[in-house]
PAZAPA-4460 file (N, C-alpha, C; in steps of 0.05 Angstrom, whole numbers, plus 32768, in hexadecimal, padded with zeros to 4 digits):
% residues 244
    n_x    n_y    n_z   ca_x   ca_y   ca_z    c_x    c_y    c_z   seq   type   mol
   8015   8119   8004   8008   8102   8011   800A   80E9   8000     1      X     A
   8008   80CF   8013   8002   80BD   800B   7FF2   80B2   7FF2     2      X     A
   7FEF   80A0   7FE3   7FDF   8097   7FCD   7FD1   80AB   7FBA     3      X     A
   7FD6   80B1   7FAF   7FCE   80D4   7FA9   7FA9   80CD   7F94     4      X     A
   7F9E   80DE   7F9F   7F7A   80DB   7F97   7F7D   80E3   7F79     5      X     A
   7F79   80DB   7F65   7F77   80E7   7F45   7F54   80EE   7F3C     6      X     A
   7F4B   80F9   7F2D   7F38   80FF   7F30   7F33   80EF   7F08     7      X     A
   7F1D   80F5   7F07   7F11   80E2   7EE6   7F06   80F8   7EDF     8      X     A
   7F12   80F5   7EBE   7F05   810C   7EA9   7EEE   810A   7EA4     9      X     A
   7ED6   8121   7E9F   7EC7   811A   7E98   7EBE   8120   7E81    10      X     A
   7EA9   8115   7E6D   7EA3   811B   7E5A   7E8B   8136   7E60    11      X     A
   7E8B   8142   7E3D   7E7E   8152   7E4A   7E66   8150   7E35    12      X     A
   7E53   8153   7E34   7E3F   8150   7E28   7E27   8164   7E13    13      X     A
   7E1F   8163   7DF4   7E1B   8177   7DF3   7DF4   816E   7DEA    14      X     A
   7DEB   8180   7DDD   7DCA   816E   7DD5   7DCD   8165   7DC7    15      X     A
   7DE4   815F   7DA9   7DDD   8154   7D92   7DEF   8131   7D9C    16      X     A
   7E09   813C   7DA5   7E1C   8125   7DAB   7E2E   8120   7DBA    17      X     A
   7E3A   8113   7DC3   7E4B   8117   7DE8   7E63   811D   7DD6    18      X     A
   7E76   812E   7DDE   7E8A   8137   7DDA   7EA6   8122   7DE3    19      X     A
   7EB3   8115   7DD7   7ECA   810B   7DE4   7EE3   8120   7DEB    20      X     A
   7EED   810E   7E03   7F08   8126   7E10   7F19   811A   7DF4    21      X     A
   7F26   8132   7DF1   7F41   8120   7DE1   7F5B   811A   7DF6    22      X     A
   7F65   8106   7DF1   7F77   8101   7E01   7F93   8106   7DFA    23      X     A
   7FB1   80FD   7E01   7FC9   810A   7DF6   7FCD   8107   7DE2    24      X     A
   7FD7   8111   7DD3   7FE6   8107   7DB9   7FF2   80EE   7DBF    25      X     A
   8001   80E8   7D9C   800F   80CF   7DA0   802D   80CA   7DA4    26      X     A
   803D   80E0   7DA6   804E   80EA   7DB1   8051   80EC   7DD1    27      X     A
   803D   80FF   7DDC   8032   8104   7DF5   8030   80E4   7E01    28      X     A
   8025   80CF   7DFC   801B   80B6   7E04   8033   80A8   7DFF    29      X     A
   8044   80A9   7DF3   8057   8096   7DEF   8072   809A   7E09    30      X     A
   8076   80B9   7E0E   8079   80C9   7E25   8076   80B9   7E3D    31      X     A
   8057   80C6   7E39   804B   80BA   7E58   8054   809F   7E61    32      X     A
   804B   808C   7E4B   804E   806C   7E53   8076   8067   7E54    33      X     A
   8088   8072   7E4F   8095   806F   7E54   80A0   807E   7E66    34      X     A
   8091   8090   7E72   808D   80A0   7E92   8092   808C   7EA6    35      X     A
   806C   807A   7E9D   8067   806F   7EAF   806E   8053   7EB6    36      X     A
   807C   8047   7E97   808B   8029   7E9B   80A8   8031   7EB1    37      X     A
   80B9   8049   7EAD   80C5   804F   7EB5   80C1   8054   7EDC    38      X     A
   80B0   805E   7EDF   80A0   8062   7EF7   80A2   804E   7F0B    39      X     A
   8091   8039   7F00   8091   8023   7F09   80A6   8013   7F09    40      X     A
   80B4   8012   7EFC   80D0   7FF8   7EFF   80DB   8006   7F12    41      X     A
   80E2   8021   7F16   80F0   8034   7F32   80E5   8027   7F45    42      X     A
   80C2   8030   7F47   80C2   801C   7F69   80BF   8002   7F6E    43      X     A
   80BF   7FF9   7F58   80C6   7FDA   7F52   80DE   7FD8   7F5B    44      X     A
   80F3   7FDE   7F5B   8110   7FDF   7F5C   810E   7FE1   7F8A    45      X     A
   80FD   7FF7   7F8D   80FE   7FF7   7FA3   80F0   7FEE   7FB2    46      X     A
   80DA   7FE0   7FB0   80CE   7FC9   7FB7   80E8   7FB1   7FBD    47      X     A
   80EC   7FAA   7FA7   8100   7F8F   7FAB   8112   7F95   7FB9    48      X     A
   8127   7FB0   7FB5   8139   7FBE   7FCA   8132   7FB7   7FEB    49      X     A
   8119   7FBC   7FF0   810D   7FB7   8005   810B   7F9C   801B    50      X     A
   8101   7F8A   7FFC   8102   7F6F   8004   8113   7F61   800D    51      X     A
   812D   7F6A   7FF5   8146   7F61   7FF4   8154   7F65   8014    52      X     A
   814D   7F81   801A   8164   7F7F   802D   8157   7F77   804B    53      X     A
   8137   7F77   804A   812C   7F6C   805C   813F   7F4C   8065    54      X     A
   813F   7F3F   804E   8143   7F1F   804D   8162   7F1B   8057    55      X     A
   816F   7F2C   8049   818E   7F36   8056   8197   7F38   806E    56      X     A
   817F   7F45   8080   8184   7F58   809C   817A   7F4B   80AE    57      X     A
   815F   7F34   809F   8146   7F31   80B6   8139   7F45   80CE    58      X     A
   8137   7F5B   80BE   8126   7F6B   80DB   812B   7F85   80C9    59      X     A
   8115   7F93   80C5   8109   7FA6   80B7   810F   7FC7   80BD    60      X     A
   8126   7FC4   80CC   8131   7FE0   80DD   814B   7FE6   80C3    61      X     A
   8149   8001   80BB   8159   800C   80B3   815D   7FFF   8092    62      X     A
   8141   7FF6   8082   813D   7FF6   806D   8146   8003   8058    63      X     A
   8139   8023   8066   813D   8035   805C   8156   803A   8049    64      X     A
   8172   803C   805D   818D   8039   8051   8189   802C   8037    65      X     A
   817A   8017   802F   8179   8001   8020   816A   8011   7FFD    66      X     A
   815A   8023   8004   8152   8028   7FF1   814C   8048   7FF0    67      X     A
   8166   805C   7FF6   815A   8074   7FFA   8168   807E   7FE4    68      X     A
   8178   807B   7FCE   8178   8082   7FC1   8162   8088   7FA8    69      X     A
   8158   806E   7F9F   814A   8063   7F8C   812D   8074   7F96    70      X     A
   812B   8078   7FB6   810F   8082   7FBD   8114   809A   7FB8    71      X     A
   812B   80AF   7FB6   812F   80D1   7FB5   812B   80CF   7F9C    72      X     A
   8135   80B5   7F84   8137   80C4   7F6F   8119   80B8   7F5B    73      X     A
   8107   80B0   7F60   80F3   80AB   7F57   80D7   80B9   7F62    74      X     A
   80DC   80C0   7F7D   80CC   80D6   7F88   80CA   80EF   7F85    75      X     A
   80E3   80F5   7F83   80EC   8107   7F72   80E7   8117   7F4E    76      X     A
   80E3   80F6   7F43   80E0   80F5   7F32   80BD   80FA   7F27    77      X     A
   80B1   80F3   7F3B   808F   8102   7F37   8094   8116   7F35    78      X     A
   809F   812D   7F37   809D   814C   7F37   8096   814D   7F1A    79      X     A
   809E   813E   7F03   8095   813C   7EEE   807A   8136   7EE9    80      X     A
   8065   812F   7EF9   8046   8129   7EF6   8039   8140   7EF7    81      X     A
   8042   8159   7F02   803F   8177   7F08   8043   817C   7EEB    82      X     A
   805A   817D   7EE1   8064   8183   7EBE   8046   8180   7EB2    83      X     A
   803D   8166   7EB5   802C   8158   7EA0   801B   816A   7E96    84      X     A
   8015   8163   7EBF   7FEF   8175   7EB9   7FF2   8191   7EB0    85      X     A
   8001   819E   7EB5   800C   81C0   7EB7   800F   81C1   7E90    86      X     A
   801A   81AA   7E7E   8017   81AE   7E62   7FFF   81A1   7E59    87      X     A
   7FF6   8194   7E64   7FD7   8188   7E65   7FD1   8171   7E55    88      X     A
   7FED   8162   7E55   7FEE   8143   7E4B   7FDF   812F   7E63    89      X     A
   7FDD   8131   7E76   7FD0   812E   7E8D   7FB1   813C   7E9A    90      X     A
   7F99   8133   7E95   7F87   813F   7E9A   7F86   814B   7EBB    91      X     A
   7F92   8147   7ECF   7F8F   8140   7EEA   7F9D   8165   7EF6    92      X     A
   7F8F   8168   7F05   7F90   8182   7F15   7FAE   8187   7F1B    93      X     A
   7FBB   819C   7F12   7FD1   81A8   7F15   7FD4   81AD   7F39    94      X     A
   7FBF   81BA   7F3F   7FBF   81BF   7F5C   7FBD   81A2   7F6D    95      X     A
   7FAC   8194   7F68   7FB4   8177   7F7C   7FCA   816A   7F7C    96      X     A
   7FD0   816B   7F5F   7FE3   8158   7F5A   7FFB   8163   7F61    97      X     A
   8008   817E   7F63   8017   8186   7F6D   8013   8185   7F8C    98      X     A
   8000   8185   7F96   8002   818D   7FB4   8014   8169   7FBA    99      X     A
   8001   815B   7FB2   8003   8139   7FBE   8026   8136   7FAF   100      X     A
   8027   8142   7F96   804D   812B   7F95   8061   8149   7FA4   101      X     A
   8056   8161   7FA9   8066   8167   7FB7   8066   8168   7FD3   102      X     A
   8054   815C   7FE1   8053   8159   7FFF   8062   813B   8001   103      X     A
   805F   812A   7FED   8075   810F   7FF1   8092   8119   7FF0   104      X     A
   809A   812E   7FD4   80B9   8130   7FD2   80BD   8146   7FE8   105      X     A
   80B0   8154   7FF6   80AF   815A   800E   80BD   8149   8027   106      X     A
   80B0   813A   8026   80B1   8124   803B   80CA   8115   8036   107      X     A
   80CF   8111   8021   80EA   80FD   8022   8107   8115   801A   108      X     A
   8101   8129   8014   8115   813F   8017   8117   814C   8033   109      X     A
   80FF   815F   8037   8105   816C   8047   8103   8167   806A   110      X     A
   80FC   814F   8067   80F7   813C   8085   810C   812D   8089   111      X     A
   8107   810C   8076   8110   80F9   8080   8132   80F8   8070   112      X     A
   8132   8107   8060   8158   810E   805B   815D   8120   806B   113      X     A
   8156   8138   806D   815B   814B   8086   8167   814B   80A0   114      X     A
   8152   8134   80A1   8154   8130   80C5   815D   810A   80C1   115      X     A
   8175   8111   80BA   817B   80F2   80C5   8179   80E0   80DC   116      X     A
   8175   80E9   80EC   815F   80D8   810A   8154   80C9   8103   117      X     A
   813D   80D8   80F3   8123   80C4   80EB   8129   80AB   80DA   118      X     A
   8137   80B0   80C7   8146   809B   80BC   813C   8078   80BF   119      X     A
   8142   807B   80D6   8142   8058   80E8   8122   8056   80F6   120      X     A
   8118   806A   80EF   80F1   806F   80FB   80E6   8052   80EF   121      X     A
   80D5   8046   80F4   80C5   8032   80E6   80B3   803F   80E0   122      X     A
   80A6   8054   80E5   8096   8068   80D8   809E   8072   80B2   123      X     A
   80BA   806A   80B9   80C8   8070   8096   80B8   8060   8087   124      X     A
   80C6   8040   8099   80C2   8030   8089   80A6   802E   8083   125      X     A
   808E   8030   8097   8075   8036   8089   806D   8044   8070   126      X     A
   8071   805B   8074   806B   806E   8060   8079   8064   8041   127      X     A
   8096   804D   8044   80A0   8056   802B   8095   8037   8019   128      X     A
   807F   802A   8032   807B   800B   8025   8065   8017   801D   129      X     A
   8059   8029   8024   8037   8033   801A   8036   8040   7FFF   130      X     A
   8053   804D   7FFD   805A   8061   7FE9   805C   8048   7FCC   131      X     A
   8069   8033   7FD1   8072   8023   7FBE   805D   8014   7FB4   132      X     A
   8052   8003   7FC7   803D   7FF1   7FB7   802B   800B   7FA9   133      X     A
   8025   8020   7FBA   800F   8031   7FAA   801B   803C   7F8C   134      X     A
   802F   8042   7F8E   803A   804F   7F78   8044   8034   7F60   135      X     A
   804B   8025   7F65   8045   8002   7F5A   8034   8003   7F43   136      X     A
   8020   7FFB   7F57   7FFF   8000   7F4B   7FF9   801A   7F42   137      X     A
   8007   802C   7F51   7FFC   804E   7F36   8001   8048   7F1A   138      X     A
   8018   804B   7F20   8028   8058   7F01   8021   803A   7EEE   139      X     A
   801C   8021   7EF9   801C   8001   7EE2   7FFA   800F   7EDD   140      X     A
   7FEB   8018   7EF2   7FD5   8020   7EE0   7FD0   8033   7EC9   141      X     A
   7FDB   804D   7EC8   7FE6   805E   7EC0   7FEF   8050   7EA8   142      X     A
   8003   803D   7EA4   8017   8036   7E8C   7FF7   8025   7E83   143      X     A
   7FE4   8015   7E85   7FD5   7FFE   7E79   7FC3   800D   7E74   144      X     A
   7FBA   802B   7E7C   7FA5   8035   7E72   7FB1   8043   7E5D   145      X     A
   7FC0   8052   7E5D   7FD3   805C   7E42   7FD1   8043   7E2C   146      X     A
   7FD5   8034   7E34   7FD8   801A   7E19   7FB8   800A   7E16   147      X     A
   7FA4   801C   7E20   7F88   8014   7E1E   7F8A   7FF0   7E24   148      X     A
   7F9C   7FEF   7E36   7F92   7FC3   7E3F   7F99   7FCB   7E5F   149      X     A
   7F80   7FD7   7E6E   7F7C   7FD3   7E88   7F7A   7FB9   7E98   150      X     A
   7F8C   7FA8   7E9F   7F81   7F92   7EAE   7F72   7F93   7ECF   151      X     A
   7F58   7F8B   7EC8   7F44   7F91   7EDF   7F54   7F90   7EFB   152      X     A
   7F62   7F80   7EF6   7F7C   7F7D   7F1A   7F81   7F97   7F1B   153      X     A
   7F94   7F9C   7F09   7FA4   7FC1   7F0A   7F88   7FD0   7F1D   154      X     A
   7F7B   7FD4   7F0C   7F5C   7FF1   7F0D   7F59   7FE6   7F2B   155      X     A
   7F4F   7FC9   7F35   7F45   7FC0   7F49   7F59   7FD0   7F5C   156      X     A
   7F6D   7FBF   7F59   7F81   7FC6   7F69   7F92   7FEB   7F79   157      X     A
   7F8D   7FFD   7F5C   7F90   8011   7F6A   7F79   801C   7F6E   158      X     A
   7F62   801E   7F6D   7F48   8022   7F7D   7F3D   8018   7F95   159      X     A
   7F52   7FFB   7FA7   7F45   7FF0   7FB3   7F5D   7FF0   7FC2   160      X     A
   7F7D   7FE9   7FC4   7F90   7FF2   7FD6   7F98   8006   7FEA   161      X     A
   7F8B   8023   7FDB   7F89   803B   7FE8   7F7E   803B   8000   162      X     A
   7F6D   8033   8008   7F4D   8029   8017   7F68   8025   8033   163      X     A
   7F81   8010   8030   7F99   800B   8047   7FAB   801C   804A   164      X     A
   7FBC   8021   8026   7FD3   8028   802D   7FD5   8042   8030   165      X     A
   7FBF   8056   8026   7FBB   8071   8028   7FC7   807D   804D   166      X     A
   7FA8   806A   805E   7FB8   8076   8077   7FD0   806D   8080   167      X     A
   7FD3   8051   807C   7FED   804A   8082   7FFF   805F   807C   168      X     A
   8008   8069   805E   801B   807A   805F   8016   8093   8067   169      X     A
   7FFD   8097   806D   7FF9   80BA   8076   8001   80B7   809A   170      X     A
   8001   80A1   80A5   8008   8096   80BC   801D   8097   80B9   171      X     A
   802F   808F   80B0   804C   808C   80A5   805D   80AB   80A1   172      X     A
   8051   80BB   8099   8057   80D7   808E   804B   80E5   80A7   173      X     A
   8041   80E5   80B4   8039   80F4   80D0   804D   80F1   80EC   174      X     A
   804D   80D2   80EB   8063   80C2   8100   8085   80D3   80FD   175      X     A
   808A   80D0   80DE   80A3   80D5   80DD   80A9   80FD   80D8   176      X     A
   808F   8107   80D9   8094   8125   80E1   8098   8130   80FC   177      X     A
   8088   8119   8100   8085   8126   812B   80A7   8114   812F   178      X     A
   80AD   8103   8123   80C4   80FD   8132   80DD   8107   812A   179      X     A
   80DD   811A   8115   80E7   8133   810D   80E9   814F   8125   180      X     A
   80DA   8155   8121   80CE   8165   8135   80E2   8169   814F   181      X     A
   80F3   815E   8162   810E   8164   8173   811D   816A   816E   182      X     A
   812F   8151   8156   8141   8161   814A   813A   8175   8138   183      X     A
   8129   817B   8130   8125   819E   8122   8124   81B6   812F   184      X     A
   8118   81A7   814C   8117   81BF   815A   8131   81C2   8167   185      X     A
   8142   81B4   816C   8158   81AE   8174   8171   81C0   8164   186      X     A
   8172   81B8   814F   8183   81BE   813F   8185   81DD   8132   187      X     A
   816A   81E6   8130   8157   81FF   8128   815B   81F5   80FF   188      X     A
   815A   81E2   80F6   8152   81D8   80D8   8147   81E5   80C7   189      X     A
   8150   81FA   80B8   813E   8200   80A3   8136   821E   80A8   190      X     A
   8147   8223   80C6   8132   8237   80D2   8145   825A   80D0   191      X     A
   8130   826E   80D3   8146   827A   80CD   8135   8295   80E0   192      X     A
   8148   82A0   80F4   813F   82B5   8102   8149   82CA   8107   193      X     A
   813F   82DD   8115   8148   82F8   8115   814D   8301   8126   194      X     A
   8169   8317   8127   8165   8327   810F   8176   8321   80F6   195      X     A
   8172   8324   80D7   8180   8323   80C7   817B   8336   80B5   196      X     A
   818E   8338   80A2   818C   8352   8082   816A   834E   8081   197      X     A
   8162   833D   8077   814E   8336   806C   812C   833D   807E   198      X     A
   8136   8342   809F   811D   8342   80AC   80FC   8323   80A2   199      X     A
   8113   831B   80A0   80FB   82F7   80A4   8108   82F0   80B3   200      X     A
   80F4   82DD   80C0   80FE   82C2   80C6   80E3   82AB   80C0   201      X     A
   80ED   829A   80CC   80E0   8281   80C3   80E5   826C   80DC   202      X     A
   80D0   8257   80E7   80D7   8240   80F1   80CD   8229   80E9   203      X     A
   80E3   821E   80DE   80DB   81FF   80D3   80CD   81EF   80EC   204      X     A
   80D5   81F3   8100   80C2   81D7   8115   80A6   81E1   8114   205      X     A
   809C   81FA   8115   8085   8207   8118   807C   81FB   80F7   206      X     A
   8089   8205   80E5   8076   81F8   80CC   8075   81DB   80CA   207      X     A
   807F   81C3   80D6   807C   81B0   80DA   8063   81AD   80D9   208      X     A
   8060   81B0   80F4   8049   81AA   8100   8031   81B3   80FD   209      X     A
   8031   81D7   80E8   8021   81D2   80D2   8015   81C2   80C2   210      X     A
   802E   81B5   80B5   8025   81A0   809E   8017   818F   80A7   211      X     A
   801B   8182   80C8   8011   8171   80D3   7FFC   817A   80D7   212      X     A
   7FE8   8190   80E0   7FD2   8193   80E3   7FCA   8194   80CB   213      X     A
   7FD1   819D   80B2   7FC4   81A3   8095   7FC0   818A   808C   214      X     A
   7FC7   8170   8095   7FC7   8158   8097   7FA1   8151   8094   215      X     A
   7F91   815A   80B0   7F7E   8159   80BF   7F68   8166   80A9   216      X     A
   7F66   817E   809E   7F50   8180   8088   7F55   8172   806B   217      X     A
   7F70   816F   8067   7F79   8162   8049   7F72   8144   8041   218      X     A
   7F85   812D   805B   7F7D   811E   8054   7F67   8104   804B   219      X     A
   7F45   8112   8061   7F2F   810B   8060   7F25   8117   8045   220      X     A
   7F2A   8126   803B   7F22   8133   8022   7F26   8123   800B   221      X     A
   7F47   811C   8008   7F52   8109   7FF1   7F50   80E8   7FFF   222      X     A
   7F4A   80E1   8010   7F41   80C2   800E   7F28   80BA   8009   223      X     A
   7F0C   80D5   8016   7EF1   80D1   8008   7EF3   80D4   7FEB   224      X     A
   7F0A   80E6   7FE6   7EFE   80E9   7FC6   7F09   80CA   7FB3   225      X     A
   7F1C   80BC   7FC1   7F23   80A5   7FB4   7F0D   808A   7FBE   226      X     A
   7F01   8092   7FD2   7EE9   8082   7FDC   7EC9   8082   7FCA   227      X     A
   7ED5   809F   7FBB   7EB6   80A4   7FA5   7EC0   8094   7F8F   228      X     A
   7EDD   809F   7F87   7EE3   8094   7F67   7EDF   8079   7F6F   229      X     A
   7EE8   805A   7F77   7EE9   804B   7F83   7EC5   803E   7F73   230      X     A
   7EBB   8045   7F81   7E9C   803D   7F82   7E97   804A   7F62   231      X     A
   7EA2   8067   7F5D   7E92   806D   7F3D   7E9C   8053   7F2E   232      X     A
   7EC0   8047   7F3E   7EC9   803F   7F22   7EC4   8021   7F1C   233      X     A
   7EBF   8019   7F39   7EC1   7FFF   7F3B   7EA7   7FF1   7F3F   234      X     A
   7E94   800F   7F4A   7E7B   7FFB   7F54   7E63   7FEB   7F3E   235      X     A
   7E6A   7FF7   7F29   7E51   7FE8   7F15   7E61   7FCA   7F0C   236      X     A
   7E78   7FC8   7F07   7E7B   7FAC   7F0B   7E80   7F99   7F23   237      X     A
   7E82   7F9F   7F3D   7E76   7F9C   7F52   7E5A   7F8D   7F5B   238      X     A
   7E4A   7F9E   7F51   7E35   7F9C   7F56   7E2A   7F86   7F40   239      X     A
   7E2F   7F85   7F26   7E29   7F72   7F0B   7E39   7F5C   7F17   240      X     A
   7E4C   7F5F   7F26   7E58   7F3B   7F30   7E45   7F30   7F42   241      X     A
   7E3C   7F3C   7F58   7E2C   7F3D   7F6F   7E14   7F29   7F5F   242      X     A
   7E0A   7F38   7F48   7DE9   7F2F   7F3F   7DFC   7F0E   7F33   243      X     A
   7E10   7F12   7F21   7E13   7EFA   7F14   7E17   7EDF   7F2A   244      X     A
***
């Protein structure tokens, strides 16, 4: 899914003295931030890709073409945020964080390259403008908190963008499955039936539309929980602007 929810470490506390987390090494951090400088200039690259060929074309159909390389190979390239947490340079849940970057490289592998149809969907183009500004603002936050100089914009900004682009792209990522969905069934994609050596089969249009219902308990779950962090993270200076 869309904008992916991260969760905050907490300290843990004992009677004599609060315990600090230790955080990565300095190896580990030098890593990361050049993970995450790296990160960012990718959808930086496809942001402007975007722009660029908007201004080129005048009319926002078939974008995509414009930046599908750069989007397979940086989306792609999160599969490495799974690495992190799994060696535990990354405090953040192995299990979320894998579910959320692999339901995106999901989506741009096993959908919207797949099924070239969809391709020319404006539903793409949704999903892949929600993907970028969010991931923008991820990973530049990500790189400024690594280097301990958070600028209040960054924090503001990915705590307070989500709030749009989250459904937008989960709108975006729903649109372009159901319009999947003919030619898969069409084609039989992915699918594999019987009889064979093996006694399986499988139907990709039927798990489609799984994902699409697994949609319905998941994504109310991870936008409240970015609706709590939000207020833990933002609301006491909020509220101290309010009084000043």
């Amino acid at each position: 899914m869309s904008a992916a929810a991260q969760g905050t470490s907490k300290a843990a506390h004992s009677d004599v003295a609060p315990k600090k987390k230790k955080g990565p090494g300095a190896l580990a951090t030098a890593y990361l931030v050049i993970y995450n400088v790296v990160m960012t200039a990718g959808w930086l690259v496809i942001a402007v890709g975007l722009v660029r060929a908007y201004l080129a074309r005048g009319s926002y159909h078939g974008l995509y073409y414009s930046i599908e390389k750069p989007l397979k190979f940086f989306q792609t390239g999160a599969l490495l945020e799974i690495l992190h947490c799994a060696v535990g340079i990354v405090p953040s849940s192995v299990v979320l964080t894998g579910f959320q970057v692999m339901s995106r490289v999901f989506l741009t592998w096993a959908v919207t390259h797949s099924v070239r149809e969809v391709q020319n969907e404006d539903s793409v183009l949704l999903f892949v403008a929600a993907w970028t500004v969010t991931e923008i603002i991820r990973y530049s936050f990500y790189t400024f908190s690594l280097l301990n100089h958070l600028p209040y914009l960054i924090k503001w900004a990915r705590y307070t963008f989500f709030i749009v682009l989250y459904p937008m792209g989960v709108s975006g990522e729903l649109l372009t499955i159901y319009a999947a969905l003919p030619y898969v069934q069409k084609s039989g994609l992915y699918s594999v039936t019987l009889p064979n050596k093996y006694n399986f089969s499988f139907d990709y249009y039927t798990f489609l539309i799984l994902v699409m219902i697994s949609y319905i308990p998941l994504f109310p779950q991870l936008y409240f929980h970015m609706i709590r962090q939000r207020k833990k993270v933002l609301g006491h200076t909020e509220d101290y602007s309010k009084v000043e």
